[in-house]
N, C-alpha and C positions, 0 to 999 in steps of 0.2 A: 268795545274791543278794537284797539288800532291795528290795522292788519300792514302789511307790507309786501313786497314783490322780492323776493330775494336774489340780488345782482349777478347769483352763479350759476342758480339753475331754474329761476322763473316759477319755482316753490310759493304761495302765498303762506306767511306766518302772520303770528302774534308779536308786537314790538316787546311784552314783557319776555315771550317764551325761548325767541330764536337769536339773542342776543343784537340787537338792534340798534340798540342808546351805546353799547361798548363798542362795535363796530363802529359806530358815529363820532363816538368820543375820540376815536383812536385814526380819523380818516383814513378806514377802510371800509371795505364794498360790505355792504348789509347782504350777510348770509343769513338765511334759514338755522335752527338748530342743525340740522342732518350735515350741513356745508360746513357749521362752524365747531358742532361735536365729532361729526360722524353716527349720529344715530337722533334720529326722528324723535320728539317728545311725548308722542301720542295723545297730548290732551285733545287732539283731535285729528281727523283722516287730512294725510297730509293732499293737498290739491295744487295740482299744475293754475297757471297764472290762464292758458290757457280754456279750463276747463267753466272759467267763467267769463270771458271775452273781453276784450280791449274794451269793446262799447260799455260796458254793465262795468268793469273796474274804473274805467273815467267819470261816470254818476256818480259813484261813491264816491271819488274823490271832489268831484265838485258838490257835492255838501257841505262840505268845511268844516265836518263834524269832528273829524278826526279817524275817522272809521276806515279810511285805507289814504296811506299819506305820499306814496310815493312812484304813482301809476303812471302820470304824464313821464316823469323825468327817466321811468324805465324803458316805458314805452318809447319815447325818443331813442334813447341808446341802441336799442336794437333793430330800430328803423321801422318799427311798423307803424309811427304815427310820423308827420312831419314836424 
């Protein structure tokens, strides 16, 4: 499952569930479903980007597996990583 960091409210999603690839297509900021419906999808509890740490979302991404694709460049943006 590729997960993402959602550019508005720091939400982790699914790139199939939170609209990710249209966002992408369209260069605009990768919102979460909730950001880019207004309502949460429930396939699963939605979780702050927070609630799993800067440290643990940067190993996933450096796997290269695909499993969370966009932590470094979020993490930049809002300054907590240099």
């Amino acid at each position: 499952m590729s997960v993402y960091i959602c550019e508005k409210c720091g939400t982790i999603d699914n790139t199939a569930l939170g609209g990710y690839w249209k966002n992408a297509l369209r260069h605009e900021p990768k919102m979460c479903s909730k950001c880019n419906t207004g309502a949460w999808h429930n396939e699963f509890p939605q979780q702050h980007w927070t609630d799993i740490g800067a440290e643990e979302l940067l190993k996933l991404e450096a796997l290269n597996n695909g499993s969370m694709i966009n932590a470094t460049t979020y993490l930049k943006s809002i300054g907590e990583i240099p």
